[in-house]
C-alpha positions, 0 to 999 in steps of 0.5 A: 500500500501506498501509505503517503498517498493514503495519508494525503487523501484521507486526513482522518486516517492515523495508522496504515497497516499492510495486512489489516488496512487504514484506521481513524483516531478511534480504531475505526476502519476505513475504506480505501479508493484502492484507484485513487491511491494508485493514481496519486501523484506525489507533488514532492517527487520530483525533489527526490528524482533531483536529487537522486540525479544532481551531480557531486557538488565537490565538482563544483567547489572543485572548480571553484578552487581551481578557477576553472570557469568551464567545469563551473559551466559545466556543473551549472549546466548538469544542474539545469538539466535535471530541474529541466527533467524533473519539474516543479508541479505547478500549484 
């Protein structure tokens, strides 16, 4: 199960359990759209994707210390690349 996406579509559920399912405040159960967990869409997604895939920062300071111009470039240009592949959702 989807437990962020169950948490963000059901504010009164406080615990998710795999094998019994979703429950409210008092113990009470409750039901679960089984599609509308499977088509959420995570808006902070894409933050993880970025940083999975930004490159080492010590490129970087690296090329600061040196002075090298074009590997600052080229880091700053890797960086554009993975915000370009990974959006911010419009809100």
């Amino acid at each position: 199960m989807n437990h962020d996406a169950i948490y963000a579509l059901y504010p009164n559920v406080v615990t998710v359990d795999d094998g019994t399912g979703a429950f409210d405040a008092q113990g009470n159960k409750v039901e679960i759209d089984m599609a509308a967990v499977a088509a959420w869409v995570n808006p902070n997604a894409y933050k993880y994707q970025r940083a999975a895939e930004y490159p080492d920062f010590r490129d970087y300071l690296d090329g600061v210390v040196k002075g090298d111009q074009a590997q600052i470039d080229a880091y700053m240009a890797a960086c554009l690349a993975v915000k370009a592949k990974y959006p911010k959702p419009e809100q």
